[in-house]
Every structure is written in C-alpha cells, then in structure tokens.
N, C-alpha and C positions, 0 to 999 in steps of 0.2 A: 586214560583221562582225555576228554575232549577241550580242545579249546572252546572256550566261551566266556563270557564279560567279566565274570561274578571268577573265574579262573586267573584270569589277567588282573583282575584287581588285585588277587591275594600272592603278585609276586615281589618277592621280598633277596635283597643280594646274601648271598649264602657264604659268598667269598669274596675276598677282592686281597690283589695283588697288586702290590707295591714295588717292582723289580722296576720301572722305570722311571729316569729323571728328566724326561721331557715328552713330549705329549704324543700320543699314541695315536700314528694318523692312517690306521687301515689294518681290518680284522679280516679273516678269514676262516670259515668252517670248512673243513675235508668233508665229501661227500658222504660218506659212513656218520658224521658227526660226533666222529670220537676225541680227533683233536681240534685246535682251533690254533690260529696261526697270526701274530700281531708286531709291526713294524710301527717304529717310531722313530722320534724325529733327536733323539739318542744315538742313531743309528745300531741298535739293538735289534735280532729276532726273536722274540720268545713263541717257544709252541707249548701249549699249554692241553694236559691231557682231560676230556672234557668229564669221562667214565671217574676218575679218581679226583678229578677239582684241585689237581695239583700244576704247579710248572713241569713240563718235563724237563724243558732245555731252553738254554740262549746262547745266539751265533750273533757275533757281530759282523756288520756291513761299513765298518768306520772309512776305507779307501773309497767308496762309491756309496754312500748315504744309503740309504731305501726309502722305497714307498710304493701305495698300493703292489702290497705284496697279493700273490696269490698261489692257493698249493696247485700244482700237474696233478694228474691221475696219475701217474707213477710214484710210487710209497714214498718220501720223504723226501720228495723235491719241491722248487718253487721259482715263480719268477716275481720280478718284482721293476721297476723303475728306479733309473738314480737320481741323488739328489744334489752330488757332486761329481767332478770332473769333466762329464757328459750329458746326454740325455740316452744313451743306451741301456735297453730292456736288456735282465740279466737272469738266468738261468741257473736254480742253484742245487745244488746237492746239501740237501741238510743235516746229514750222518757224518759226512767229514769236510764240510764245509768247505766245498770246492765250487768253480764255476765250471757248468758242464759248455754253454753256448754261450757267446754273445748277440744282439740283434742291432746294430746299429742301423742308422738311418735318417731319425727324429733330430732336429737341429733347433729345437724350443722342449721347453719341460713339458713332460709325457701328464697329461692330468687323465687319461680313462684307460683302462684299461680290464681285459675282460677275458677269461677262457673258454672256450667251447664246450660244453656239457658233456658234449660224446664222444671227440676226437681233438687232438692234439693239436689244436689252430688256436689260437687268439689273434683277438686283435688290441692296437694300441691304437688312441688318439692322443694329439700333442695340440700346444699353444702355435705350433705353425702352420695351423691348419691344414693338418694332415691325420687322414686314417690312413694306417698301416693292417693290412693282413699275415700273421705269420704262422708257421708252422715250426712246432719246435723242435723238430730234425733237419732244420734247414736256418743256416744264420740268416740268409736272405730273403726280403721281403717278397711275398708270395701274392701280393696288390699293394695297391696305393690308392688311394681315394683324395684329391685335392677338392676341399671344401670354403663355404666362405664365412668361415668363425669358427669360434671355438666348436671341439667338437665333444659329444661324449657315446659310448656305445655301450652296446647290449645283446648278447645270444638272445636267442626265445630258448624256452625250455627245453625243443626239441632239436635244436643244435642247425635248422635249416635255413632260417635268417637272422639278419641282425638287425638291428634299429640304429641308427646314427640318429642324434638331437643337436643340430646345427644352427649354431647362433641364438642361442635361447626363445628360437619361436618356430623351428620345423622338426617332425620326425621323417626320416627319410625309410623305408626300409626295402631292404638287399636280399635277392636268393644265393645263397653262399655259392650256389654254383654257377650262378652267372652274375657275380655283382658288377663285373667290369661294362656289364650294357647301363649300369646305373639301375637308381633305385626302383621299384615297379610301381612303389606308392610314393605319396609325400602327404601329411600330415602340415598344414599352416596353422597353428597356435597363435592367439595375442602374445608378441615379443614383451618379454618379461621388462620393465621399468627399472624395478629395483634390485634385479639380481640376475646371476646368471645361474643357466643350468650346470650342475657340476656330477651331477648322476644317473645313470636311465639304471633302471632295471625291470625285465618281465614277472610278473605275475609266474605264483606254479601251474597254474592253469594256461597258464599263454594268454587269458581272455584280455589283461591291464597292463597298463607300462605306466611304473611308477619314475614322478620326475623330483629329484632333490637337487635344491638350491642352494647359494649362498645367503640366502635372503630367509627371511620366517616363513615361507611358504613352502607347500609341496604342494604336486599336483597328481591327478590319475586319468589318464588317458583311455579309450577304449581301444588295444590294440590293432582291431578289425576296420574301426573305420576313424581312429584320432581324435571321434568324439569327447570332448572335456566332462569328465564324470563327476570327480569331485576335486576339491581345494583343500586342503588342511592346512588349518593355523592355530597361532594361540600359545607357540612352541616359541623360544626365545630364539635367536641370530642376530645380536647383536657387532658382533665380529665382525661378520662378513667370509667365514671359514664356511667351505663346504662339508655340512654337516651331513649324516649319512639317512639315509632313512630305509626301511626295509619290510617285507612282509613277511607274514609267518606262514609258515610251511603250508597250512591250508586255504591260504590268498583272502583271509576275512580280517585280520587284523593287521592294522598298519603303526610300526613304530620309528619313533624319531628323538635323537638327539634332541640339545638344546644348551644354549648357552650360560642358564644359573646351572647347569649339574645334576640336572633331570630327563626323566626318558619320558617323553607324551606315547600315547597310543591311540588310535582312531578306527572304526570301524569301515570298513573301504567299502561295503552296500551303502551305510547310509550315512556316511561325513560325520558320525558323533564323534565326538570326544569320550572313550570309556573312560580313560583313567591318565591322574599324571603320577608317573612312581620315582617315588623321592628315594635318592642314592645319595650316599656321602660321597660324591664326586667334588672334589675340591674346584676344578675347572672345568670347559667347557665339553660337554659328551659329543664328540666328533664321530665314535664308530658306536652302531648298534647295530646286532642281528642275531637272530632268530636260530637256534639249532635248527639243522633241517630234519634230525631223526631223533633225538631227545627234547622233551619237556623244560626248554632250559635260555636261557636268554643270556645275551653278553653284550656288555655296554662298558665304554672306555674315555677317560680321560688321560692324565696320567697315569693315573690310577686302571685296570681290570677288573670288574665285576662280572660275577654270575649270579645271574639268578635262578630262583625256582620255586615254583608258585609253592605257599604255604595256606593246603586246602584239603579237607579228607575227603577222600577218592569214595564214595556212597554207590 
C-alpha cells in the first residue's frame, strides 16, 4: 500500500494503552519497526511489540527519571537522559535492567538528544549550552561543542553529518569527521518570537530538515542550502511543551502533535493540511511518529495509540 492523502485520511487508532499514569514524553521505533520504545514522566519504560499491537514489557527508571529515550543498534538496549539526581546520559540493558555505561558531563537538563543511524556515536545537547559527541563504548566525551543557546541536533540519514539548530534561528551543520574545525555551513533563520526550537530532524531523503517547536508552528528547511520551504500551522500549543512532529518514511507527509489530543498532518511539497485525526487522547499528543517499515502510526499522550489506516488495498 502506498502512502497517499485519501490513505492518511482513513487512519483510525486500532489500540491504545493505558499502562501510564503520567504523560508520555518520547517514543521511539527500532530500526526493523517491530518494536517501539516509550518513556514517561512516571518514570516508566514500556516497549511495546508493534507486529502483535501488544505491551511486551515495562522497566522502571524511578532512581534517575528518563527521558528522550532512545533504542542502540544492539538488540534490547537503550539510552535515554535523567530527569533526576543529575543530568547524565544513561545506557541501558533492557533484558535485565541493568546500566551498561554511564556518560556524565552535561551540568543543565539534557533537551536533544540523538543516535547515529550507522555507528555507535550519538550526540547530546543540554540547557548549558553544550553539544556533546559520544561514543557508546566510551563513558567519555569524544567532542564538545560550546554553543550560544539552546541547542538541539540531528544525524542526516547517512550518518556523515549532523545539524545543530542554535538559539532558535541558526542551523549550523558539522562533518562528523572533522566537526572540531567547526560547522562548514551555517543556516540564519528569522529567530523564532514566540517559541523556541526543541526538535531537528532530517528528512529520509536527506533533502529537508524538519523544525518542531514549543510554539504552534513548525517549520521545513532545505537542507542543501537552509532555504525556508514551508510553515505548518493550524495545530494547537497551547502549553508551551515541546511537541514532536515527524515525517513519514517516504518524506511526503508530515505529522504533528497538538494540544486538544489530536494528530494534524500536512503535505511537505506543498504546505496543505490533508487531514486532522481525531484520537481519544485525553491530553496533550507530545509524541508522534511514523513506523519506519510498517503501515502504522503512534501517537502518545498519557495514553498510546496506534494506528492503521482503515482502507482496501484495490
């Protein structure tokens, strides 16, 4: 089945899970997209198996909070940010709920955070305006980046650079193998008024870098030259929580959170608005994203949903 308008219209939540008591602040799909992987502010893990639409498991993280979790390429591990005690990035074994690494460093709350698509590097940005580069066979920081704001980053698809979006109106972007000469490009944006950036992410294509905010807005960049492509609005932010917003595996459809408990979606060629899909999300949808290899959508408040489009395949 291809994605297409008349496709994304007819997506309907198929499940939803109720296993948490407080809000659900970062999903993650395993690269295969068989499971999916969600932290909340419960300090709860649940992974959730995406083939069967069932919970597999929950680990709690109660001595060090979580957030933005994220799975490793190695089978049932993850790292994720704390929410208490420190601000160190934590390395976890999810079969017997052990910490394999620590990363200390960050001395302000970790808000970006991001893995390398092909090797075993991520990077962390924190409120002290700091990128961090790590490698996750090494507790120690393998770069450092002192920036002037908040920061948030991003792989490209092909794992050879990253994007830093610095102070809500630059993209800076880094050759992973020389970032320490500094960025090759920079990107100047109009400095956002009413919000700040709290998300980068690339396009599957590499061509766009998507920007999610605190605020009702998103934006899409050309990643080649920073050109401003499109805007998306029309989605609630109310709050002030950085809501997630994300693309769909083929980089034509773009979806997003929202503060009544709805997921908007928009066409990334041409700025429409296909469709707004109404969930019984009691509270505000902070995570949404896109199976990367099933037909299948996850959107989270409290609450977990999955969806799947209700449409015959002609």
């Amino acid at each position: 089945m291809k994605l297409i308008d008349q496709v994304v219209r007819s997506f309907k939540v198929a499940k939803v899970f109720r296993e948490n008591t407080d809000k659900i602040n970062a999903i993650d799909f395993s690269p295969s997209g068989e499971t999916l992987i969600s932290c909340s502010e419960d300090d709860q893990i649940v992974i959730y198996d995406c083939e069967k639409g069932t919970q597999a498991r929950t680990v709690n993280s109660k001595k060090y909070g979580v957030d933005l979790i994220h799975f490793t390429h190695a089978k049932n591990t993850a790292i994720h940010s704390s929410t208490k005690v420190d601000d160190t990035i934590r390395y976890l074994s999810l079969h017997d709920n052990k910490y394999i690494r620590y990363f200390p460093g960050h001395t302000k709350k970790v808000v970006s955070l991001c893995l390398s698509p092909v090797e075993d590097t991520f990077l962390s940005g924190s409120l002290d305006k700091t990128l961090r580069l790590w490698d996750l066979r090494s507790p120690n920081c393998q770069g450092l980046m002192h920036l002037s704001g908040r920061p948030v980053a991003a792989y490209d698809p092909e794992g050879l650079i990253f994007a830093a979006g610095v102070n809500s109106e630059s993209i800076k972007l880094y050759d992973l193998r020389s970032f320490d000469k500094g960025p090759f490009v920079t990107f100047k944006l109009t400095q956002e008024k009413e919000c700040d950036w709290t998300g980068l992410k690339f396009s599957k294509d590499g061509k766009t870098i998507l920007i999610s905010t605190n605020g009702s807005i998103i934006r899409l960049v050309d990643a080649f030259h920073g050109t401003p492509l499109q805007t998306f609005t029309g989605h609630l932010n109310n709050k002030g929580i950085p809501i997630e917003a994300s693309f769909s595996p083929d980089s034509q459809f773009i979806f997003s959170g929202s503060t009544d408990g709805r997921v908007h979606v928009w066409n990334a060629d041409t700025g429409y608005k296909v469709c707004v899909l109404n969930a019984d999300h009691p509270g505000p949808v902070q995570c949404v994203q896109f199976n990367p290899k099933y037909m299948m959508l996850a959107s989270a408040c409290t609450n977990m949903a999955f969806w799947l489009p209700w449409i015959e395949d002609t």
